[in-house]
C-alpha positions in Angstrom: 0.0 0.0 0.0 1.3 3.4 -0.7 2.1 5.5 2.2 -0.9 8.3 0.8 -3.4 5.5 1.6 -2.4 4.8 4.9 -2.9 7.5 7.3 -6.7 7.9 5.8 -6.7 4.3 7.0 -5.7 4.5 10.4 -8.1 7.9 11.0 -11.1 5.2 10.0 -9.5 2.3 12.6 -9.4 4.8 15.3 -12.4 6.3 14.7 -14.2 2.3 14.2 -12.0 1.3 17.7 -13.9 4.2 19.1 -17.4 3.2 18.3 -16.4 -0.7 19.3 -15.5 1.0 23.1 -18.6 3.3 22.9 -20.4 0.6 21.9 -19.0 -1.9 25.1 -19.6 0.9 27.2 -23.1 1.6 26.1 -23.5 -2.2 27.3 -22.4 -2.4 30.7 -24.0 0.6 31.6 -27.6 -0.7 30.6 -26.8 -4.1 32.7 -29.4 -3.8 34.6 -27.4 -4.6 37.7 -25.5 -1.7 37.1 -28.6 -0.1 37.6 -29.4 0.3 41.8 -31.5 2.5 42.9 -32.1 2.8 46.6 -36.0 1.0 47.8 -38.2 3.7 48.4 -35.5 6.3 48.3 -38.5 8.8 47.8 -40.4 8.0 51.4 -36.7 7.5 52.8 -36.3 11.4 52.2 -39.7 12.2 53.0 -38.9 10.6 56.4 -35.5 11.4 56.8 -36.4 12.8 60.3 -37.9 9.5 61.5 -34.2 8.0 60.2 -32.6 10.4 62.3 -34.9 9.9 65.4 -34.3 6.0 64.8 -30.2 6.9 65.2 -30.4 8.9 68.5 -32.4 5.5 69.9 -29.8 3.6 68.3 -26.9 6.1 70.4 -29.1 6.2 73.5 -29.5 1.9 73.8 -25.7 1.6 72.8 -26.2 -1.9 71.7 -23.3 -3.5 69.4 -23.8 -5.8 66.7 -20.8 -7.9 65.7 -21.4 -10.5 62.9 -19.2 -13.0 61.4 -19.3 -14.7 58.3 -18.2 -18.5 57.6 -18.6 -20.4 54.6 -20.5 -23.7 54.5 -19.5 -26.7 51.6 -23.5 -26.9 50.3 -22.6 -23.3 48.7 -24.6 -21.2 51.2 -22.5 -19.1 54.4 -23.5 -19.3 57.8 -24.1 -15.7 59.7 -23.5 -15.5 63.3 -24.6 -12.3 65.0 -23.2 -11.5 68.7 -25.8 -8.9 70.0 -24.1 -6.9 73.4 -25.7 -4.2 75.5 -24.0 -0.7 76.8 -22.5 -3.3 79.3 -21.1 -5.1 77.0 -23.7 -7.9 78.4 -25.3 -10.6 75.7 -28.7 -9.5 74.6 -31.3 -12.3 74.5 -35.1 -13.0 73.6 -34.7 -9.9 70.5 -36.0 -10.2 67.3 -33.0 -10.4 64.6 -34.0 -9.3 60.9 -31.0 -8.8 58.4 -31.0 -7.7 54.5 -27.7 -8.7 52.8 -26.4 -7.0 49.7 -23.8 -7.2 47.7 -21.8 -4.0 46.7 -21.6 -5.3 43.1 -25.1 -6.8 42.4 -27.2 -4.6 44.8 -30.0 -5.5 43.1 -30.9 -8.6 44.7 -30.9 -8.4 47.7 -30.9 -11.4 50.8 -32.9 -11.0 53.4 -33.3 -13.6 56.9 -34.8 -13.5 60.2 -31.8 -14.9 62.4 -32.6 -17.4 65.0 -31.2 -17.6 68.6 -28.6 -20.0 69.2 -27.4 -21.9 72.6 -24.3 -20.3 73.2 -26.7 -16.8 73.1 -25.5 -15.5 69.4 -27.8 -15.3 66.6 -27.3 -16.8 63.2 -29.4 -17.6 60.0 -27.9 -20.0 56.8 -27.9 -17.5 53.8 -27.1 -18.0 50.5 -24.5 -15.9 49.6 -23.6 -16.4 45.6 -20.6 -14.4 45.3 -17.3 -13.5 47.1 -16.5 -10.1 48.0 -18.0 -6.8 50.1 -21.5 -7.3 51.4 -23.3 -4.7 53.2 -25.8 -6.3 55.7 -28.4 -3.8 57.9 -29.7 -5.4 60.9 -33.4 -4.5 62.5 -33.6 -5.8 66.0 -36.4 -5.3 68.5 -36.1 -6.4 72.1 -38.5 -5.7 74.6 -40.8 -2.9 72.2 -37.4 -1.5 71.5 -36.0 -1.4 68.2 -32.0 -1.0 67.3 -30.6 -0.6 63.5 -27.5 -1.0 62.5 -25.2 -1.2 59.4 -22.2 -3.3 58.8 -20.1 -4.3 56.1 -18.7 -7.7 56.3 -15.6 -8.7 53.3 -16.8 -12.8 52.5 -13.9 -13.1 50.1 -11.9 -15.1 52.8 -14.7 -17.5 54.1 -15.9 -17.9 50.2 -12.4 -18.7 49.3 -11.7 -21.5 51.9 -14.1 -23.8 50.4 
């Protein structure tokens, strides 16, 4: 090819690479788990006092939550949940809901009620598809009072020792 035909040619590669990557692009961002939006974001706003109102409770009862994550061989993990009190004392007899997501596919969320276990934890089997950052917001009521909390829990380690 002469040298005159060449650079016309490379201006229509780049240009064509260009549209290949816009194109790619154009893709992964209409996966439609690339596409979270927060539940009810809209009433969350409305009631953003009630969310405030909830985290002075939380500061005034001064409960801890402390979960840890293992992984079980069937495929699912196992979520143990140590509930304290401002003592530091085990709390007993609450109510344990949980909603697990994953940072990467937030769109599908996991949710369990945890059950009470002898030694005085809580724990629930979930089934946990992926390795990696989870997010996981607790809901506990004890005694007609209710505690949030938010944690974030890295299951790359107990996925990985399968």
């Amino acid at each position: 090819m002469k040298r005159a035909t060449l650079w016309p040619l490379s201006i229509v590669a780049s240009l064509g690479a260009l549209m290949l990557l816009y194109a790619y692009l154009f893709h992964v961002a209409g996966d439609p788990a690339a596409l979270v939006v927060e539940k009810d974001y809209y009433q969350k706003g409305l009631h953003f006092d009630d969310a405030m109102a909830q985290q002075r409770q939380n500061a005034a009862l001064g409960w801890h939550v402390v979960p840890a994550i293992t992984a079980v061989p069937d495929g699912g993990a196992d979520l143990r949940v140590e509930l304290r009190d401002a003592s530091g004392a085990p709390l007993s007899a609450a109510t344990v809901a949980v909603v697990a997501t994953h940072n990467a596919i937030a769109n599908a969320p996991v949710s369990a009620t945890l059950a009470e276990r002898s030694d005085g934890s809580y724990g629930a089997r979930l089934s946990l598809p992926r390795a990696g950052m989870w997010e996981l917001r607790f809901e506990i009521v004890r005694d007609g009072r209710k505690f949030t909390a938010d944690e974030h829990v890295d299951i790359a380690q107990a996925l990985a020792r399968r």
